[in-house]
N, C-alpha and C positions, 0 to 999 in steps of 0.2 A: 502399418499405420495405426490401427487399432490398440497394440502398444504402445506406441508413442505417446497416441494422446491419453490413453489412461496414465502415463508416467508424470504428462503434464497437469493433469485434470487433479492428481495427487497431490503435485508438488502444489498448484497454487489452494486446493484445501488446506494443506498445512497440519499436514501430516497425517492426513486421511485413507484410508481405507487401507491401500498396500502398500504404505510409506511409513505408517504407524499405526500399531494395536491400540495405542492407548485412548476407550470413548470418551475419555472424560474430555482430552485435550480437545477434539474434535468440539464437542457442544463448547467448549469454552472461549475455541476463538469461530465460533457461528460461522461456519462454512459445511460443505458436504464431501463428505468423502470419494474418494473415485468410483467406488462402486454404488455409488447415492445417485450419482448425474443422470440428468437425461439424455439417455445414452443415442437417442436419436439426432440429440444437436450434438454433441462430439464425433458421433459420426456420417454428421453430412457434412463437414468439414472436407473431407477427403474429395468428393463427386461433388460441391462448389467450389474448390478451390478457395485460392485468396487474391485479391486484388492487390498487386503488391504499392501498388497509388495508393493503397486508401490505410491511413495509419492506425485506423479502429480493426481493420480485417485482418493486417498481419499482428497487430495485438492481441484479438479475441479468438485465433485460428485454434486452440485447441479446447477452448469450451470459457462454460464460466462458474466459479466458486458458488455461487448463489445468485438468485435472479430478483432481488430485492430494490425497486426504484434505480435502476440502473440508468447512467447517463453516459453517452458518448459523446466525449470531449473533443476538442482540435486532434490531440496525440495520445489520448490515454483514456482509459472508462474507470467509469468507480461505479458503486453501488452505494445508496445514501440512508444513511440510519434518522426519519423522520422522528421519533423519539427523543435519540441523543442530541440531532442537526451535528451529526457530524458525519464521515464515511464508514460502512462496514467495512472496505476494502478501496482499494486503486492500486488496478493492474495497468503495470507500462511495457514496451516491448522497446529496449536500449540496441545500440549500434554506434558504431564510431559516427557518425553522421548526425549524430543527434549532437555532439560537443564540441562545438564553433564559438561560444557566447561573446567571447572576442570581439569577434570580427562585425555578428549578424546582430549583437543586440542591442539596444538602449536602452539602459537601466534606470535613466531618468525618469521611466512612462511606467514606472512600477504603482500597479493599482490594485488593490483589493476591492473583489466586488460581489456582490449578492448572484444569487444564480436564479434568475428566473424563469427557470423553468419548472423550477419546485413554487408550491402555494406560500406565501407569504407568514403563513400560519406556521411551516413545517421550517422556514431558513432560517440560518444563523446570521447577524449582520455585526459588523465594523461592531456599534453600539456595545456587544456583546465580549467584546474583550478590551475594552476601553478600560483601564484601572484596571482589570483582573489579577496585574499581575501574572499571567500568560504570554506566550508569543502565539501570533498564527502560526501551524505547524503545518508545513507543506509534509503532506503524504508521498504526493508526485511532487519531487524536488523539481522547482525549477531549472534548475541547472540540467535538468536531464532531458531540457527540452529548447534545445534552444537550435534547433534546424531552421525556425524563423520566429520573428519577432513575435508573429501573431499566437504561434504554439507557447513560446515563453511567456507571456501576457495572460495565455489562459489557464495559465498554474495558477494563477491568483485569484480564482471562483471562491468564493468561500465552502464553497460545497468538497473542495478539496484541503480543506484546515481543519485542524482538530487542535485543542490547547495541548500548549506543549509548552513543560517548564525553562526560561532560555538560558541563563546561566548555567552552565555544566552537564546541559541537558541537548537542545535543539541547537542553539549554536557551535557548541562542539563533539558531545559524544553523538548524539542522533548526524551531527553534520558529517563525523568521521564516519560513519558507517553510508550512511550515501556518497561519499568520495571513493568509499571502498568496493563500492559496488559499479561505481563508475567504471574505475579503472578495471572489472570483470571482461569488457568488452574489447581491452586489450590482447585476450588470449577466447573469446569466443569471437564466432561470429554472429551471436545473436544473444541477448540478456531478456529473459521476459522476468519482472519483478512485482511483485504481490505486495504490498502495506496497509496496514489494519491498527487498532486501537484494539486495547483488552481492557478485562476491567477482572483483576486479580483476588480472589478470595484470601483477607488475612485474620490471622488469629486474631481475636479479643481476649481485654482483661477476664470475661467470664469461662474463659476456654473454650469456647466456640467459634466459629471460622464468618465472617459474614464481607459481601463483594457492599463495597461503600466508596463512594466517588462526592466529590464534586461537582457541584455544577455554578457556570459562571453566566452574568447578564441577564439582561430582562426576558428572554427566550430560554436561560437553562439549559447552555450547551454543557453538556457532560467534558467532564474532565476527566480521561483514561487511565489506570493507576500504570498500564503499560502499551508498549506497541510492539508488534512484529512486523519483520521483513524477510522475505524469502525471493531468494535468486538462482532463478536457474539459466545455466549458462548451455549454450547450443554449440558444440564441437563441428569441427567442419566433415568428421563422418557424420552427422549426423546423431550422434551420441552426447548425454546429457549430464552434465556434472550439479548440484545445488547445494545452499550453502543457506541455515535457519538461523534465525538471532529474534529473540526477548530482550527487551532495554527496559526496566522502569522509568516510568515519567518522573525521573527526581534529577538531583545535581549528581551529576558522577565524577569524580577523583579523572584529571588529564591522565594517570600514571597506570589506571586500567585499559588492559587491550580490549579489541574486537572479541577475540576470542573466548574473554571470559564471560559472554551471553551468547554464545554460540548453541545450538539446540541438535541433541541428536537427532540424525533423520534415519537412521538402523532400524530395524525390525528386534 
């Protein structure tokens, strides 16, 4: 068990510790490595079990990336960047049981809404990408939730959006790669999936490298120059397959695949 969950406690760092050498990537998408965790909440996992009723416990069973303003949602937790007002992450735990939208949802009661459970000081609202030029960017796709109306409803918190470019961007390449991770739980039986916001160091006319972002609306939510997703899939031995991707926040060409921002996860 111990393994196990160091393998998980890796994969949703994001290439941390015994998944990848490399420090810089780690400080860069602000997570902690597997050997960083506090090792005493990953392993009392094991001697409390998990409620398989409660969709935060079999989500959070093998620990968590970072313990930063962390919020447990209907179906899924994130941890919330007061700074940017956007997510440092949103971890979900997928299953063929989660994709009904068919049948169980109403898409007519589609609402974006403030999260108050954060101070008013620290939220991002509607206001805030009015004109931007942005779309809301679900982190946790709704579509990856839709076991009931109430779980799909609450994809729309805004504590779970981040700006995200929609033309060539959120509508179809960040869409295609959520369809693609969807369809994961075809050949697992359990998908646990990590998404986050980066904010990418690029070279300057002066030959120096500098992280520069946008920020949009009277709050100053940050606008991420990239995001990751990492999915790991859960074999019915019990053995774990995962799969890293880097998208830039910009327009991306239909005729690029998934593949070509695929991330090594090799030592």
């Amino acid at each position: 068990m111990a393994f196990r969950n160091s393998f998980i406690a890796g994969a949703v760092g994001f290439f941390g510790g015994i998944l990848y050498k490399d420090k810089r990537l780690q400080g860069m998408f602000g997570v902690k490595a597997a050997d960083e965790f506090d090792t005493a909440i990953i392993d009392a996992v094991e001697p409390m079990g998990v409620d398989v009723e409660d969709p935060v416990s079999r989500t959070m069973q093998f620990g968590f990336p970072s313990y930063d303003t962390i919020r447990s949602r209907k179906s899924y937790v994130l941890s919330y960047d007061r700074r940017n007002r956007i997510p440092h992450w949103v971890f979900e735990h997928l299953s063929a049981e989660h994709f009904s939208c068919g049948e169980k949802i109403n898409t007519s009661k589609r609402k974006y809404f403030e999260d108050d459970s954060l101070h008013p000081y620290f939220r991002s609202t509607n206001s805030d990408y009015e004109h931007s030029g942005f779309d809301k960017g679900h982190l946790a796709a709704a579509a990856n939730h839709c076991g009931s109306q109430e779980y799909w409803a609450d994809t729309f918190v805004l504590s779970n959006m981040a700006p995200q470019v929609g033309k060539g961007f959120n509508r179809s390449a960040w869409n295609k790669l959520e369809r693609h991770v969807r369809k994961m739980v075809e050949n697992y039986k359990n998908v646990y999936v990590v998404t986050g916001p980066l904010y990418m160091p690029r070279l300057q006319p002066d030959g120096k490298k500098y992280v520069i972002y946008q920020v949009i609306g009277p709050h100053d939510v940050a606008v991420p120059t990239h995001f990751f997703k990492v999915a790991v899939g859960e074999k019915e031995n019990d053995e774990f397959d995962m799969e890293a991707y880097v998208m830039p926040n910009a327009p991306i060409d239909r005729g690029v695949p998934l593949k070509a921002f695929a991330v090594s996860i090799k030592n």
